[in-house]
N, C-alpha and C positions, 0 to 999 in steps of 0.2 A: 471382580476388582471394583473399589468403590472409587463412583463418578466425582468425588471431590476432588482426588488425585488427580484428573482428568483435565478436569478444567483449568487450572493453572499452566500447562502443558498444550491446551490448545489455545488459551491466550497469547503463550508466549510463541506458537509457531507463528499463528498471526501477526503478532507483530514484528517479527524477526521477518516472515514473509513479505509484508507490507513494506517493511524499511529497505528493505533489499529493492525489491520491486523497484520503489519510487529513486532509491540512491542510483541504480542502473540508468532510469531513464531520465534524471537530471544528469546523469555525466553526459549520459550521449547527446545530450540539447547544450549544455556548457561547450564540449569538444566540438560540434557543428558550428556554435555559434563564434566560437574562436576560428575556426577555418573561413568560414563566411562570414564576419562581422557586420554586414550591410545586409546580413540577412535576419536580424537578430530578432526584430519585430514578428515576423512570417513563423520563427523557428519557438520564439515565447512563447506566442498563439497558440502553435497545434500542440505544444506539451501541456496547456494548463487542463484541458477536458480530458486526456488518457489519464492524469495523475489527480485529476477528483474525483474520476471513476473509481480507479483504484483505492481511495483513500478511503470512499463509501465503501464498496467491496468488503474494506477491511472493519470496516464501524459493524457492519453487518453480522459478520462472522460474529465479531465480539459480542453484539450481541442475541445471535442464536445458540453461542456457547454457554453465554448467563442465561438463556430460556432453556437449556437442559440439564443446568443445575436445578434452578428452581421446580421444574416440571418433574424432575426424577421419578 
């Protein structure tokens, strides 16, 4: 199978992966922060590091996927 085919297809898991990811864990810091509103600051905080992690995570993939194009 050729790897051009390939790549388009793990771009797009990636970021279907990533967007999911990050839409889950903003709902559940939005729903938190609507139950506890007085907590809103404490509850902003611990989401902003899990979801730059993730967001790197996903730059990464993207680009290890373009470095097995080009490397083929």
């Amino acid at each position: 199978m050729d790897h051009t085919l390939l790549v388009p297809i793990g771009l797009g898991l990636t970021v279907v992966g990533a967007a999911f990811g990050i839409g889950k864990f903003a709902s559940a810091a939005a729903e938190g922060i609507a139950r506890q509103p007085e907590a809103a600051d404490k509850i902003s905080g611990a989401v902003q590091l899990p979801l730059f992690l993730l967001e790197g995570v996903a730059i990464l993939a993207e680009v290890f996927i373009f470095l097995m194009l080009i490397l083929k």
